[in-house]
C-alpha positions, 0 to 999 in steps of 0.5 A: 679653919675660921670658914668651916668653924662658923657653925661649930655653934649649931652641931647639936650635943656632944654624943662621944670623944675618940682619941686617935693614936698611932697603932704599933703595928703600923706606924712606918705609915705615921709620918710622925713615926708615932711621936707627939700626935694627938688627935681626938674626934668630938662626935656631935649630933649633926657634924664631928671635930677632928682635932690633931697636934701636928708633931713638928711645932705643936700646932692645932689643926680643927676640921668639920666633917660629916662622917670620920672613919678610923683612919689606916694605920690609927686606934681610936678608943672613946674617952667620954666616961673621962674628964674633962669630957664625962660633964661635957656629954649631951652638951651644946658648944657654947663658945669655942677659943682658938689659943695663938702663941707669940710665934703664930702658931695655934697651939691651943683650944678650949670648949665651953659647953652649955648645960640649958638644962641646969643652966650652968657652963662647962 
């Protein structure tokens, strides 16, 4: 995960969020049978983040791609008009922490955006 974050600083602003979840109709295909996936794609300018909690042990998995497609079996439906996203549109990353809990596992991320235009972060 640290290789393929290396240019998480030069994707460009933030244009979109989809959160991905199971679709009912469908979920023999979710090995997780619909428990405690979380997923989001961050849709930048240049690449998207994918971002998923695996159900087992909670941990945090981040992945660079050029182009997610809806994956089979899922819904995605765009949250930027939400917090924390809605101030984070049209943003750079600024700093990106990976959060590891006492066990070794990544359980936890954080972004800051930057603002360059009211010179302030998010």
């Amino acid at each position: 995960m640290e290789d393929a974050l290396e240019n998480i600083y030069v994707m460009g602003k933030l244009k979109d969020v989809l959160k991905i979840t199971p679709d009912t109709k469908h979920i023999w295909q979710d090995y997780l049978n619909g428990k405690n996936l979380e997923a989001f794609i961050l849709v930048c300018e240049k690449q998207q983040i994918l971002i998923w909690a695996l159900g087992q042990d909670d941990s945090i998995t981040l992945e660079l791609k050029s182009n997610i497609k809806n994956p089979k079996g899922y819904l995605t439906k765009s949250v930027k008009k939400l917090p924390p996203w809605k101030d984070a549109l049209g943003k750079e990353i600024f700093y990106l922490w990976i959060m590891e809990n006492q066990q070794g596992y990544r359980d936890g991320v954080q972004f800051q955006f930057n603002d360059k235009k009211n010179n302030k972060n998010i």
